[in-house]
Every structure is written in C-alpha cells, then in structure tokens.
C-alpha positions as CSV (number, residue, x, y, z in Angstrom):
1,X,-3.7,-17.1,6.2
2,X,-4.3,-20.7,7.6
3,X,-3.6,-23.9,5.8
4,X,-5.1,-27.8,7.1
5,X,-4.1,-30.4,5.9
6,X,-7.0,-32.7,4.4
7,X,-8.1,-34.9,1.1
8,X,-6.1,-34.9,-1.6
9,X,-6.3,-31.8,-3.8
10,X,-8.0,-32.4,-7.1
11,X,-9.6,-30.7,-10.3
12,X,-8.3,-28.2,-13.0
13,X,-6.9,-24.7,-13.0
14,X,-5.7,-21.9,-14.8
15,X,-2.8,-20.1,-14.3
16,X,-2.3,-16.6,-14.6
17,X,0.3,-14.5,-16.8
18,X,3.8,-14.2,-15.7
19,X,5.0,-11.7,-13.3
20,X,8.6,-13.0,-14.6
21,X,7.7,-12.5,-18.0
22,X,5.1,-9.4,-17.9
23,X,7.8,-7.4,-16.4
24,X,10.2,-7.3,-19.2
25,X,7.1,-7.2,-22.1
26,X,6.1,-4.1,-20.4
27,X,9.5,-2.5,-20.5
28,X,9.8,-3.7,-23.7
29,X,6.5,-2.2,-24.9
30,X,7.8,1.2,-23.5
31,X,11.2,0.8,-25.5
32,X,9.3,0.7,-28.7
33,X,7.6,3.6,-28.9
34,X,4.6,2.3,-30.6
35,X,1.4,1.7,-29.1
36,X,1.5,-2.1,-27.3
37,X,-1.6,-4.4,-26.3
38,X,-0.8,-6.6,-23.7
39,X,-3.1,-9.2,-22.9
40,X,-2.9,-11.7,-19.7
41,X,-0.8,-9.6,-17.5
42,X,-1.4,-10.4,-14.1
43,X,-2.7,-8.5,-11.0
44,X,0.3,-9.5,-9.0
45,X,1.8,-6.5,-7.0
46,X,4.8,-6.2,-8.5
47,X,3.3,-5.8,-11.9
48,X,1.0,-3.3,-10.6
49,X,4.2,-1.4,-9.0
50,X,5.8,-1.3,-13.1
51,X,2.7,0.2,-14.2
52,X,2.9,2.8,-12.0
53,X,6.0,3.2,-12.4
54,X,5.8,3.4,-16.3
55,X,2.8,6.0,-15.7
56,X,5.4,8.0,-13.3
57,X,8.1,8.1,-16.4
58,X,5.8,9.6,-18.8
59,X,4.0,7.1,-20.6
60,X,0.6,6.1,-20.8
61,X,-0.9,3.0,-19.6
62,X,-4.7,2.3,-19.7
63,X,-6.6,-0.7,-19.1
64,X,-8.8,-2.3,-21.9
65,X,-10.9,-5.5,-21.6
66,X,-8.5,-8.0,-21.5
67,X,-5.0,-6.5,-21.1
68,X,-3.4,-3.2,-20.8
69,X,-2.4,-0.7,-23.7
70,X,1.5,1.1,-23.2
71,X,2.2,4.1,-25.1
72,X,4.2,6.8,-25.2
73,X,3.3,10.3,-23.6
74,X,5.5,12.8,-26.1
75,X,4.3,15.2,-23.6
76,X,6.6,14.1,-20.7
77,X,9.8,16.5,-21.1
78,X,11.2,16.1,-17.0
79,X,13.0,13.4,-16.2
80,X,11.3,11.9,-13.3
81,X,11.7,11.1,-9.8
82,X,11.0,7.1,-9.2
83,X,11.3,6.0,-5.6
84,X,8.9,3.6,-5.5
85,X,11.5,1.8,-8.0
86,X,13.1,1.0,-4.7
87,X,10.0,-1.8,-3.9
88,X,11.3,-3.7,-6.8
89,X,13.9,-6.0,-8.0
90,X,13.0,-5.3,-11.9
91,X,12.9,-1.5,-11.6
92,X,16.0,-1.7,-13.4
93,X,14.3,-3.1,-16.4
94,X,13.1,0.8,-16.4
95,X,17.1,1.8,-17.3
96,X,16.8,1.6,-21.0
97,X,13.7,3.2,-21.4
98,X,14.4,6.1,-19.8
99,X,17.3,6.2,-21.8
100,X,15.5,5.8,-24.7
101,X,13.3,8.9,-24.0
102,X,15.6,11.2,-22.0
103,X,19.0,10.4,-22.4
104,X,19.6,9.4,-18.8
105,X,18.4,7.2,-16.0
106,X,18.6,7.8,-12.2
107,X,17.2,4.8,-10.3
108,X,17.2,3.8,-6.9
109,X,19.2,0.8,-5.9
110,X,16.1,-2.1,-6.8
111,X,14.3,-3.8,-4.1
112,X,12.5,-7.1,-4.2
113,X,12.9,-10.6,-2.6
114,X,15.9,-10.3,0.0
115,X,17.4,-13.5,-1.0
116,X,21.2,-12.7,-1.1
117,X,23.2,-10.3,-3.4
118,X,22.4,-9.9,-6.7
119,X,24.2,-7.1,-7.3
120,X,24.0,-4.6,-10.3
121,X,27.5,-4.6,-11.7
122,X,27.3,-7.1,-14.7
123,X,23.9,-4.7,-15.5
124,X,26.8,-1.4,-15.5
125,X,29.4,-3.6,-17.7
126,X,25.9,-3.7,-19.7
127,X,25.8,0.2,-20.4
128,X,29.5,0.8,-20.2
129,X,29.8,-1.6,-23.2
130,X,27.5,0.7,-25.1
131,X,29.6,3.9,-24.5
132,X,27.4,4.9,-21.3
133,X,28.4,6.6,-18.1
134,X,27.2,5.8,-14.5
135,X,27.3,7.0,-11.2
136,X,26.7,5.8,-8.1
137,X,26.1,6.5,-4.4
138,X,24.1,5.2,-1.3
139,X,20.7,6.0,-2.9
140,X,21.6,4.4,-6.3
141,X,22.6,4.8,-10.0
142,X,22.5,6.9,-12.5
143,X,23.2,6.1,-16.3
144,X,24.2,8.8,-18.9
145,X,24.0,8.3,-22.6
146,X,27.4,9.4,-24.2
147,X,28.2,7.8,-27.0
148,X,26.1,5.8,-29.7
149,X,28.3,3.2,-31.3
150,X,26.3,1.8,-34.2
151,X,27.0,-1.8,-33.4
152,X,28.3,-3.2,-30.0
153,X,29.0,-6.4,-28.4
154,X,28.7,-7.4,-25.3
155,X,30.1,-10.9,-23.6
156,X,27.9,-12.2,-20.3
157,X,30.0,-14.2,-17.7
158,X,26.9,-15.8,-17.1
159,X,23.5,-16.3,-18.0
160,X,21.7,-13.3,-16.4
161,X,18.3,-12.9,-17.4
162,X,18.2,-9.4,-15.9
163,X,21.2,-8.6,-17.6
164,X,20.5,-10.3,-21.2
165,X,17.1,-8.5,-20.9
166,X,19.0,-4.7,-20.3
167,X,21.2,-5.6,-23.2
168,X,18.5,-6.4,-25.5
169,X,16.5,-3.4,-24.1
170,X,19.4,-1.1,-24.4
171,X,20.1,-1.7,-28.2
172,X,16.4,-1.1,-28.6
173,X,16.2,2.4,-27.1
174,X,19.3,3.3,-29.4
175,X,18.5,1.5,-32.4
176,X,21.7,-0.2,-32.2
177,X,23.0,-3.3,-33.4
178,X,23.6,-5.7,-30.9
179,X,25.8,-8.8,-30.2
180,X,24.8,-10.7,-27.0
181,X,27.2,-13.3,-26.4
182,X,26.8,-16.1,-23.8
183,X,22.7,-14.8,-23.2
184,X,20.3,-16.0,-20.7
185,X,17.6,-18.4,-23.0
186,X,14.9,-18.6,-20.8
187,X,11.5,-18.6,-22.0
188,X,11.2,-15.3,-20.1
189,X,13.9,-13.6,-22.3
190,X,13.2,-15.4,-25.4
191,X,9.7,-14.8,-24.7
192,X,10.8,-10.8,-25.0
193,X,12.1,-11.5,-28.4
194,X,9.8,-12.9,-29.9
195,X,7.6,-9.8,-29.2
196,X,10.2,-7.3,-30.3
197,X,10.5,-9.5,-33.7
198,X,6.5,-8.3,-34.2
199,X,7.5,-4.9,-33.9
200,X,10.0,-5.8,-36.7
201,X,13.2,-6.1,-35.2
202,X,15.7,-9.2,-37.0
203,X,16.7,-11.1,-33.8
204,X,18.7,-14.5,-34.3
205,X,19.2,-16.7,-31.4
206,X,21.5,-19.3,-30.7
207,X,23.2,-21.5,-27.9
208,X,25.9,-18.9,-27.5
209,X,24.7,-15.6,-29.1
210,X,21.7,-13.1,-29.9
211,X,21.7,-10.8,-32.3
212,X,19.8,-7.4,-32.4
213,X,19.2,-5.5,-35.4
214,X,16.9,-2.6,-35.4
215,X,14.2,-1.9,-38.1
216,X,14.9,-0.5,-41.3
217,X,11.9,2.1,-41.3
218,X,9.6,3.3,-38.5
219,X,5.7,2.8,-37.7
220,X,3.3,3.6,-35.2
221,X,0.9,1.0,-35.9
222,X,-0.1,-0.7,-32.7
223,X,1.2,-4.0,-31.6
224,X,-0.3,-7.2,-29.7
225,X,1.6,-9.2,-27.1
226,X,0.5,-12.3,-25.4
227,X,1.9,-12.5,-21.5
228,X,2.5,-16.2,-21.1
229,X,1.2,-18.4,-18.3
230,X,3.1,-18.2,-15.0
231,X,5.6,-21.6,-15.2
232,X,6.2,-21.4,-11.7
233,X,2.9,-20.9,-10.7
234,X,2.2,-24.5,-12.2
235,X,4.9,-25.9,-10.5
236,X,3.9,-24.6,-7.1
237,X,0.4,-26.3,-8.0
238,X,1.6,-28.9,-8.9
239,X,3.6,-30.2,-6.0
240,X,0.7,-28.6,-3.6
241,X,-1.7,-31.6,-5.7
242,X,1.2,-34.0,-5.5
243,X,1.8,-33.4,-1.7
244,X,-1.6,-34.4,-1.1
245,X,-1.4,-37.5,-3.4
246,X,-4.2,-36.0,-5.5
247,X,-5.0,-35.7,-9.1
248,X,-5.4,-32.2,-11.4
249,X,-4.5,-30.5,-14.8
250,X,-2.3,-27.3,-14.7
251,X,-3.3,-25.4,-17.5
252,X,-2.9,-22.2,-19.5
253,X,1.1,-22.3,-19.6
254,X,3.8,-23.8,-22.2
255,X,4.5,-27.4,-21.1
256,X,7.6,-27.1,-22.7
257,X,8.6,-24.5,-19.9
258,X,7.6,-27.5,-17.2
259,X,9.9,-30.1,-18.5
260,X,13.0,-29.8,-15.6
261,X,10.5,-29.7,-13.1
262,X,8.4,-32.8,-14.2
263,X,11.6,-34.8,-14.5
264,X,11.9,-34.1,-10.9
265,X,8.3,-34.8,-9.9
266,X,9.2,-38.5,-11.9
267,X,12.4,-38.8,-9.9
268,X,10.0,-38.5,-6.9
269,X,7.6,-41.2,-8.0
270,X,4.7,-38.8,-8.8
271,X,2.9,-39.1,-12.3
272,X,3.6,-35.8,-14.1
273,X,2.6,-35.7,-17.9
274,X,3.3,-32.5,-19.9
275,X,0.6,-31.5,-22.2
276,X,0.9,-28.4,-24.8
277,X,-0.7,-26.4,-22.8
278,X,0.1,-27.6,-19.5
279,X,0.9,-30.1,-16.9
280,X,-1.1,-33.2,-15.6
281,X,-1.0,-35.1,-12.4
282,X,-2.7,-38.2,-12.1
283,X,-3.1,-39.7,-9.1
284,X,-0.9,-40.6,-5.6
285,X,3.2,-41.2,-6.4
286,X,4.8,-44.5,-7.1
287,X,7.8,-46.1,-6.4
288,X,10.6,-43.0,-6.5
289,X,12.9,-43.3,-9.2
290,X,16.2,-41.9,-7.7
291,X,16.8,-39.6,-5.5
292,X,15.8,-36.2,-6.6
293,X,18.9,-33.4,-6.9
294,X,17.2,-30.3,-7.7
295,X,20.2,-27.8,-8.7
296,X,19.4,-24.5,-9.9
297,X,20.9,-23.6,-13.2
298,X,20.6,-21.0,-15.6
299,X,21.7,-23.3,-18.5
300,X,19.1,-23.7,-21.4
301,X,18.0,-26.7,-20.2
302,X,18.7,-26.3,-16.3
303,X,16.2,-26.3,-13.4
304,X,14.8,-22.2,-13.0
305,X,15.6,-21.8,-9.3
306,X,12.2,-20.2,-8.4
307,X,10.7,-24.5,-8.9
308,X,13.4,-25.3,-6.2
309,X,11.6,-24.0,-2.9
310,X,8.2,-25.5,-3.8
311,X,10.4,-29.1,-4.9
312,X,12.1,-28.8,-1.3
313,X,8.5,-28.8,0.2
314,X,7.4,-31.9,-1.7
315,X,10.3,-33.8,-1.2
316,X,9.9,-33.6,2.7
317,X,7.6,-36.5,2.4
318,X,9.0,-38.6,0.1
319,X,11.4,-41.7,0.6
320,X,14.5,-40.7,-0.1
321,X,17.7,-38.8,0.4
322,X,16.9,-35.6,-2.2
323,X,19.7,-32.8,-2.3
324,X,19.1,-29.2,-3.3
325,X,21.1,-26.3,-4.2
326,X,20.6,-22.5,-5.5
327,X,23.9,-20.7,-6.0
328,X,21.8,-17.9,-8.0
329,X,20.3,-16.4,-4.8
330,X,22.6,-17.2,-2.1
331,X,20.2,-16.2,0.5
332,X,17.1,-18.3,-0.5
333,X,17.7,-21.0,1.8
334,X,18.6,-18.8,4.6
335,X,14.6,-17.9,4.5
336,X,12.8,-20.8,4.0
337,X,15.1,-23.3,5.9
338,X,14.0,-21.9,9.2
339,X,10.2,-21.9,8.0
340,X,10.1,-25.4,6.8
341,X,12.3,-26.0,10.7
342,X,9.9,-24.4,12.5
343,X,7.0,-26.9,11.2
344,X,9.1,-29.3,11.9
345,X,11.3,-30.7,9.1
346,X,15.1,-32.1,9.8
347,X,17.1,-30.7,6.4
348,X,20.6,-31.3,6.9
349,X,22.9,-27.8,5.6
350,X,25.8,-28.9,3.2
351,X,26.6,-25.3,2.9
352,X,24.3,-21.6,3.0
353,X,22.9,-22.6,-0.4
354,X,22.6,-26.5,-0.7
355,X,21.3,-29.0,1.8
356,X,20.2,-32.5,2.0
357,X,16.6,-33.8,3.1
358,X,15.7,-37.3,3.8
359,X,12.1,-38.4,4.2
360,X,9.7,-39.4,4.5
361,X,9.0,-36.4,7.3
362,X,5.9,-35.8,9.4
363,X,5.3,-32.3,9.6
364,X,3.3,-30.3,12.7
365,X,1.4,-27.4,12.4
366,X,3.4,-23.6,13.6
367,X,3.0,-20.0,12.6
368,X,5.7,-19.1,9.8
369,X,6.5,-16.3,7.5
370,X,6.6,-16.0,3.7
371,X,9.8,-14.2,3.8
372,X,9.8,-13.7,0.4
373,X,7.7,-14.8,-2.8
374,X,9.0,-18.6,-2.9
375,X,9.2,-18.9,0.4
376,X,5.5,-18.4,0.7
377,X,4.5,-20.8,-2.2
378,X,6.9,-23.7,-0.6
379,X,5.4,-23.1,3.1
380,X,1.7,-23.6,1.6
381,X,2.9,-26.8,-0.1
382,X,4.0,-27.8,3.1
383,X,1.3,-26.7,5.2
384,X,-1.0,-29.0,3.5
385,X,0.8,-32.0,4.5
386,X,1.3,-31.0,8.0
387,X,-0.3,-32.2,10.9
388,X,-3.1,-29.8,12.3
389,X,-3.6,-25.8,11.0
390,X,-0.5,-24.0,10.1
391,X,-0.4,-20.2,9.5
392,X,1.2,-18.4,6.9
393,X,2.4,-15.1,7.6
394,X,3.7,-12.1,4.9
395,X,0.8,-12.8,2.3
396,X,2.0,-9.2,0.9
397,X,5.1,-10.8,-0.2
398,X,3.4,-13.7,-1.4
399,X,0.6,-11.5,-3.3
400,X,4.1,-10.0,-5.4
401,X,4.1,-12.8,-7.8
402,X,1.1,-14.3,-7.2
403,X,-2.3,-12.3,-7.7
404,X,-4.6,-15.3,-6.3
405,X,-2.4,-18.7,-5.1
406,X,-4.6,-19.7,-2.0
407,X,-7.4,-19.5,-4.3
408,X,-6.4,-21.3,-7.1
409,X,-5.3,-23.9,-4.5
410,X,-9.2,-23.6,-2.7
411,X,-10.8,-24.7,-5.8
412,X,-8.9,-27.5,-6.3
413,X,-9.9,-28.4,-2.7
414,X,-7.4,-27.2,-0.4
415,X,-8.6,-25.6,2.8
416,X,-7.5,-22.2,3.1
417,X,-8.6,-19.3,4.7
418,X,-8.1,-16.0,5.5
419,X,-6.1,-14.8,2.7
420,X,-8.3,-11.9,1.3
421,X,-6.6,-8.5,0.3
C-alpha cells in the first residue's frame, strides 16, 4: 500500500463494529446456549478466524442480512481439534465455552500481535479459582472441569480485560455465581454484560467488583446483540484528519468511549468535540495546551493503549515535548519505533516501553512494515504527513482489526493506493 501526503483530509465516516468487542459477544453468544443475533460485526480477519473457529467447536454460525446468528449444534459430541486458535490472541476467549459444552478445553498457546508477553497465567488462576485443572506443555493448555462450586470468587491483580472476560464467561458455562473483584471496566467488557443481562443474567457492577448470577429458569428464545462501533478505529481517523490539519465527523461509535483520547487531541491544540454518537474535528490545531503524556492505563478512566500508537504518530508534528508510555504490551514500542525511525522521526527511548518526542518533525517518505495491527494504523497517520510516497508493508496484519482503514481514510480524501485484498 502507498500513502502521499496531500490536502487536508476532510468529510464524514462510519466506523465499523469492534473487533475488540465482537470477539467476546461471540463467545459470549456461544456460552449461552440460546440462539444469538449479532448485528455490526465486522469483516476484520480476526473476527472471521472466531467464526470459524466457533463453526470448528460444534456450533452453528450463519450469516443473515445484517449480522450473524450463533447457535448451538447439540449434535457435536467430539471435542475438537482447533489449531487455527494459534492465529489468534482471543482464542482463549473459546476456554469457557468449550467447557461449557464438553467439560474440557485443549487450546493452543494464542497467537496475535507479537507485542511483548502477555502471558496466560492470571487466565489459569481464572479456572483454578473455579475448582478447574490445567495442563500444559510446548503446544499449549488444557483445562479440565473438576469441581462446580456454586459460588466462587476471584480477586484480579490487575485490570485484565482478557482475564475479567474468562471469569465472566466461565461462571456462565457453569451457571455459577460469581464474584469478580478488582475487574477490567472497559466498554468492551461491560459491553459483554450488558448483553448477558438480556439473556437474563443479574450482573451488578461497580468500581471494585462484578457480580454474576445466573438465571433462575431456562429459555431458548433467541437473543439480539448490537456490536458497538470500533473506538479505536475513530481514534486512528481521527489523528489521520488531524495530521493533515483537516476537518471530519467520526461517527457510528459511543463518544463516551473517545473521551481520554480527545483530551489528548486538546492537549495537542486540535479541536476535538465528542458527540453521542461520535467524534468531531473541526478544522487545523491551535495553540497546544500542554504537552501531551499519553500513558496507557487500564483504570476506568485511563487511556486504552491501542489510541497510544496512532497519538505517537500525530504528536510527531506538533510543538512540543509529548511523552508516551505502554507498560501493558511491553513490546509495542519495539515495533513501531523503528517504523516511525525509518521515515525519519527522532523519538528519544526513556526505557523499552516509554519514550519522549519533541516536534515539530518533518517526515520523508521510506518503505515500512505494519508489524502488527497498531503499528499499521500509526504508520498511515504518519505517512500522510510525510514528505513524498511512503509504503506500507504487512496490510494482512493491518486487515486483523480493521476490515477497510485505507478506505475509510480514501473517502475522506486521503491518497491511498494499493491496498485491495
């Protein structure tokens, strides 16, 4: 894919569904055992990958005008074999549910963006809180069912959101009660909740705990589920309009969601209003009001680390001395740092996850590589403020969360070429 830099980007666009958040509604849907209508799920490849993936573990998933229907197969009896779970980071989202419907779980270790060790230990403490066993080896895990407490608690560290959601998901496929204590809150994992609340289980949320209580009587009438807009998507648009000192409305995701990132688009200068239903920016930046620090955090109201690559992009040519910093995936910045270098930007290393850029910076056209789904979105950003045509490598990792980027980015003006499947 090439990228030129040119007028400033303008217009408005819809985002797609959430990769981040159709992942866990579609395990989700699977846990219930009821029929689930998903609508908005996006074409992204790792979505794609968890269908297939659900399809491989016995259940059925058909497409219908609009979304995607998940229901259970009662035919499937084997447990099966899944090593195409080894593509993705959110294969282990599958855990539960095939605990649910067989009683174990054997996964290969998860895939996904190599951006340091996340590693799957908090996610055992998970199942080892409710009574289960697990084995492991070179080629991955394997999760017995051995005893059903009726209600069980289970204490986080820290705020995973793959661990919350394996909790939640867990206490679903036994009917369990469940106490999550210290839980991730981000609209991806409350998102899940709310969902599960249709299909009538009594979940209480607060700063410090969830509580899980299953129904008290069974159905099989079908549910509906919304996917919402892709938050990070918006952000990545947005900074692409605001690199280019352009105008355009985000639309089709909560603006709540946007509010971290729009503080930090203000600290830059740029005009960032959040709507219901999106994000607008109007027109070229202003004076900057701070330097930016754009720290990923998974506090309530922190800054989701998947905004921080794209924010690093922008702030390249912005007036300044703007420090970032993502201690959740240690090895982000050991992919995109040496992208952003070979185009031409200075960014000083503090340590292997935080660093300090100073601008504004003039950046020169090279050929670089999305090493990884971020990486991608952040070297577009940049590669339409960079002198001459730059070209983007590793569109198949960029394509993972992001069905159509370039071409969102297109419409709003941006020239871009040579990113068809």
């Amino acid at each position: 894919m090439t990228v030129r830099s040119g007028r400033p980007l303008a217009g408005t666009v819809r985002v797609d569904g959430s990769k981040n958040a159709a992942l866990p509604l579609l395990a989700a849907a699977a846990a219930v055992g009821r029929p689930v209508q998903l609508v908005n799920v996006p074409r992204s490849t790792d979505v794609q990958l968890m269908v297939t993936l659900l399809k491989a573990s016995g259940f059925e998933v058909t497409r219908r005008q609009g979304g995607l229907e998940v229901a259970p197969n009662l035919g499937a009896v084997l447990l099966p074999e899944l090593p195409e779970a080894a593509r993705i980071r959110a294969s282990y989202y599958l855990a539960p549910v095939l605990l649910a419907w067989y009683g174990t779980a054997r996964l290969p270790w998860p895939g996904g963006c190599r951006i340091g060790d996340r590693g799957m230990e908090l996610h055992f403490a998970v199942y080892e809180a409710f009574g289960d066993t697990v084995q492991t080896d070179a080629k991955g895990y394997r999760v017995r069912v051995a005893t059903a407490a009726e209600s069980v608690t289970v204490q986080l560290p820290f705020r995973s959101r793959g661990a919350s959601v394996c909790a939640v998901l867990r206490a679903v496929a036994g009917r369990q009660r469940l106490r999550l204590e210290n839980p991730n809150l981000s609209p991806e994992f409350t998102g899940m909740l709310a969902a599960l609340r249709t299909a009538d289980y009594d979940i209480t949320v607060d700063q410090n705990a969830v509580t899980v209580e299953p129904p008290l009587s069974s159905t099989d009438s079908e549910l509906a589920w919304t996917v919402p807009g892709d938050k990070i998507e918006a952000g990545t648009i947005a900074a692409a309009i605001a690199a280019t000192g352009g105008t355009g409305r985000i639309e089709g995701v909560a603006g709540a969601g946007l509010t971290r990132f729009a503080e930090a688009l203000s600290c830059l200068g740029v005009p960032a209003t959040i709507e219901p239903d999106g994000l607008l920016i109007s027109g070229p930046a202003g004076p900057a009001q701070g330097s930016l620090e754009a720290v990923a955090s998974l506090d309530p109201d922190g800054l989701d680390a998947d905004f921080e690559p794209a924010l690093m992009a922008l702030a390249l040519g912005f007036a300044g001395s703007h420090v970032f910093a993502d201690d959740i995936n240690p090895g982000r910045h050991g992919n995109l740092l040496p992208q952003l270098a070979q185009l031409g930007a200075a960014i000083e290393e503090l340590s292997p996850t935080r660093c300090r850029v100073s601008g504004p910076q003039q950046l020169s056209s090279a050929v670089v590589e999305a090493t990884d789904i971020r990486t991608g979105s952040a070297l577009i950003v940049a590669g339409l403020t960079a002198a001459g045509t730059t070209t983007i490598k590793g569109l198949d990792q960029l394509r993972r969360g992001h069905p159509n980027l370039p071409g969102k980015l297109r419409w709003l003006g941006a020239e871009i070429t040579g990113d068809e499947q």
